[in-house]
C-alpha positions as CSV (number, residue, x, y, z in Angstrom):
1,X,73.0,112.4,-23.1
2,X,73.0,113.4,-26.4
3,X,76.3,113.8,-27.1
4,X,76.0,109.8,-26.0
5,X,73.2,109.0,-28.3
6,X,75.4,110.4,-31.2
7,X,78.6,109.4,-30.3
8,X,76.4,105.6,-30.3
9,X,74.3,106.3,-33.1
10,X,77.6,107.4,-35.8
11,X,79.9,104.2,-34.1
12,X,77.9,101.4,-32.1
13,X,81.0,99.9,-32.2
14,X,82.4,102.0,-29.7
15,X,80.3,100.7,-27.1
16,X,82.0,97.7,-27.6
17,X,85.3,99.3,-27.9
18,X,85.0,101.0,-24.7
19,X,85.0,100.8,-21.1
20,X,81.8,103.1,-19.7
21,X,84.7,105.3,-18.1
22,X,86.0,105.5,-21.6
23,X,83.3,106.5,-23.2
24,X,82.1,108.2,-20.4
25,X,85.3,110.5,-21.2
26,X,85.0,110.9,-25.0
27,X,81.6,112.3,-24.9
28,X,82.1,114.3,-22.2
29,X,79.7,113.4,-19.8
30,X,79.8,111.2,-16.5
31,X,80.0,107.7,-15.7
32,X,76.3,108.1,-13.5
33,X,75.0,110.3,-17.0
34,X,76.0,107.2,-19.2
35,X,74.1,104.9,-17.1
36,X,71.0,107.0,-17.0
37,X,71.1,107.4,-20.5
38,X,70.7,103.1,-20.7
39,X,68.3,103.0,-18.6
40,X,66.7,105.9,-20.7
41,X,66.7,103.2,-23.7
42,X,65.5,100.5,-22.1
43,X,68.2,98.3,-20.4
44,X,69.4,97.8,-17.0
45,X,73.3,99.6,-17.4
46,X,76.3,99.7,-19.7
47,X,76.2,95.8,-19.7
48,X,73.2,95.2,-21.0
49,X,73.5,97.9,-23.6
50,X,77.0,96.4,-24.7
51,X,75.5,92.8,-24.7
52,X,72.4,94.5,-27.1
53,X,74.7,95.9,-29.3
54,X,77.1,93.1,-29.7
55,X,74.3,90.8,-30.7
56,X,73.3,92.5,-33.5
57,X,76.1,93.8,-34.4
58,X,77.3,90.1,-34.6
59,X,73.5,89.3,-36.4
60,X,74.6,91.4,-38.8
61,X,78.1,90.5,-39.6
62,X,76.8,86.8,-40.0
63,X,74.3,88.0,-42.8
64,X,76.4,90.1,-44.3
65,X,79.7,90.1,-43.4
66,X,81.8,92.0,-41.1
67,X,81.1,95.8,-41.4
68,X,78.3,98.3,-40.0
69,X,75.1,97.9,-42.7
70,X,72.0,99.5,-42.8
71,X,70.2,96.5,-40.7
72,X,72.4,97.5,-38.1
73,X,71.7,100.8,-37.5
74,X,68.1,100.5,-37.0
75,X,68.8,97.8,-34.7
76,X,70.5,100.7,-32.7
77,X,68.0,102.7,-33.3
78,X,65.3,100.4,-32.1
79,X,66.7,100.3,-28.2
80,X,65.9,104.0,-28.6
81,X,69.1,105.7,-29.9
82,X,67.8,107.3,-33.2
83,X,68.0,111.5,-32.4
């Protein structure tokens, strides 16, 4: 799961970029590890988690313009992915 959280916590966008075989396969682990690691943080499955992200990901890009800011990676790390 940590490889996860990481792979997450450097890129949120990949969660939106990728199926949860997908990323499943670029970190390494399992599709059943990647959905114990959402419910780990808080949400239901991969769904949920991509829904989370995309909203404040999209928050942000309304504030401030497209591009990852600050603002959104502690909104990442506030469903629990901060290592």
């Amino acid at each position: 799961m940590r490889r996860l959280a990481k792979a997450i916590r450097d890129n949120p966008a990949i969660v939106l970029e990728k199926t949860i075989s997908q990323i499943a396969e670029a970190c390494g682990t399992s599709v059943a590890s990647v959905v114990r690691f959402c419910r780990a943080v808080g949400v239901s499955g991969y769904a949920e988690l991509r829904m989370s992200l995309a909203t404040e990901l999209g928050k942000e890009a309304a504030r401030f313009g497209s591009g990852l800011t600050l603002g959104a990676m502690y909104a990442v790390s506030t469903i629990g992915l901060a290592l």
